[in-house]
N, C-alpha and C positions, 0 to 999 in steps of 0.2 A: 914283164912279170918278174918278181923277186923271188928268189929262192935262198930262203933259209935251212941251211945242215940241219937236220931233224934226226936225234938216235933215240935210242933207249932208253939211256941213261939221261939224258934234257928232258924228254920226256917224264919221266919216274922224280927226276927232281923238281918239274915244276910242280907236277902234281903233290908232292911233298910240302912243297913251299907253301902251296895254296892252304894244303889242311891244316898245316902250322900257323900260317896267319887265322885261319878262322878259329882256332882254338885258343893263340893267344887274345884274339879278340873277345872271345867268348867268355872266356875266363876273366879275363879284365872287367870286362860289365856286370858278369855275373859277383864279382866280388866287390863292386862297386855297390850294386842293388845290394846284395845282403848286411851292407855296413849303414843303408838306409833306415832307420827307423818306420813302420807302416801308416802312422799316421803323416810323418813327413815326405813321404812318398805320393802319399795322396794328395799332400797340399799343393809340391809343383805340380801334378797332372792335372789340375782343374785349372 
């Protein structure tokens, strides 16, 4: 069995890491779509 050092602080910053990736993700798509035109947006989704 592996045991990996587990603190507080590993902890606290992965969970950081995590919400910062989902955010920069987030925001990237989301700024991606709103630079979309709506008719051109429909036209890839079909």
């Amino acid at each position: 069995m592996l045991h990996a050092p587990l603190s507080v602080g590993i902890l606290v910053a992965a969970v950081g890491l995590a919400i910062l990736g989902g955010l920069v993700a987030g925001a990237i798509g989301g700024w991606r779509a709103a630079r979309l035109s709506p008719a051109e947006a429909l036209r890839s989704a079909a």
